[in-house]
C-alpha positions in Angstrom: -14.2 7.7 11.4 -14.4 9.9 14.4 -17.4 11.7 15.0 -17.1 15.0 16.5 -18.7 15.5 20.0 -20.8 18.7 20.9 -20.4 20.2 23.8 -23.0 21.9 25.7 -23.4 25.3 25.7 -22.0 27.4 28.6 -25.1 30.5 28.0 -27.2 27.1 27.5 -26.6 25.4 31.0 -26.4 29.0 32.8 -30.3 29.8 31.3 -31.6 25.6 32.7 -30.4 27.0 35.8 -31.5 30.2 36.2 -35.1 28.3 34.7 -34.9 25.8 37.7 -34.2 28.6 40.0 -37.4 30.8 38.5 -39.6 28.1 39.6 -38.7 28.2 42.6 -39.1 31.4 42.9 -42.5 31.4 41.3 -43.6 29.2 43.9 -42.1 31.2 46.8 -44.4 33.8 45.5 -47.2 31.9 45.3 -46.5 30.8 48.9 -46.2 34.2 50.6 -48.8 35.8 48.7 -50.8 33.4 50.2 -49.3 33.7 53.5 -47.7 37.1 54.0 -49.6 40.4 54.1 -47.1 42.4 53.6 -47.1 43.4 49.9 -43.8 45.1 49.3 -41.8 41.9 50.1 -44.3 40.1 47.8 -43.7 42.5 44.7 -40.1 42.8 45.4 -39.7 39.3 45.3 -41.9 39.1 41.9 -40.0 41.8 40.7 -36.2 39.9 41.3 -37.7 37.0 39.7 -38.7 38.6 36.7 -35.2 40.1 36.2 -33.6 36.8 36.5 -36.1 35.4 33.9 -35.0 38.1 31.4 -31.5 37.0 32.1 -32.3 33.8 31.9 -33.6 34.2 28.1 -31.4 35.7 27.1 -28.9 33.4 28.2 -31.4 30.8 26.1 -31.1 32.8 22.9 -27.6 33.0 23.0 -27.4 29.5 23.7 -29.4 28.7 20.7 -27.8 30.8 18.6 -24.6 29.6 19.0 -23.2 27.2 15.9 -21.2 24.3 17.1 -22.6 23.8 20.6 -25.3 21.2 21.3 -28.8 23.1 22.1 -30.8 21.3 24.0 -30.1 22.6 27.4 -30.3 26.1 25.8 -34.1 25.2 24.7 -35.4 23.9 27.6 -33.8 26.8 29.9 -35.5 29.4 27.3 -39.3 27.4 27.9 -39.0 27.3 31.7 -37.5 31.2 31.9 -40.0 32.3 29.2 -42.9 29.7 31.5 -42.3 31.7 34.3 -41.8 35.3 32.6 -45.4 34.9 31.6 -46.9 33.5 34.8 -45.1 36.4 37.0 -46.4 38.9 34.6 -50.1 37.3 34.9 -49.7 37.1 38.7 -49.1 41.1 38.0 -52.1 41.4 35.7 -54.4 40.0 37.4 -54.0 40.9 41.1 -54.1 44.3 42.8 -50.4 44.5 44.2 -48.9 47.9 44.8 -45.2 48.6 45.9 -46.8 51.1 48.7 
């Protein structure tokens, strides 16, 4: 009796990643805003990082979706992208950056 082994999703791995990059880019932001007054590099920054955290879940719902792969990396990419989706979009809510 052989069990079959799962591998782990491809989108899965690709969404921890791009999670454990979008904290580090959250904290770059948090970092030069503090630092930096110049706001264009600031909101640029924010901006990039908010793209890759889209990417990033969608990566995660793919990975998820998928049937015979296993689904944990997939789930823990989609919490840290979707984490850091929200926090960047706070950041945005709450302060008074403009582009110009």
């Amino acid at each position: 009796m052989l069990t079959e082994v799962k591998k782990h999703s491809g989108a899965g791995i690709a969404a921890l990643i791009i999670g454990i990059l979008d904290i580090l880019g959250a904290c770059l932001i948090i970092v030069l805003s503090l630092t930096i007054t110049y706001v264009l590099f600031v909101n640029l920054t924010s901006i990039f990082v908010g793209i890759l955290c889209i990417v990033g879940v969608t990566l995660g719902i793919i990975g998820i979706v998928q049937q015979v792969q296993n689904k944990i990396y997939a789930i823990i990419g989609l919490v840290l992208n979707a984490l850091v989706l929200f926090s960047v979009c706070g950041l945005w809510a709450t302060s008074d950056m403009r582009l110009i």
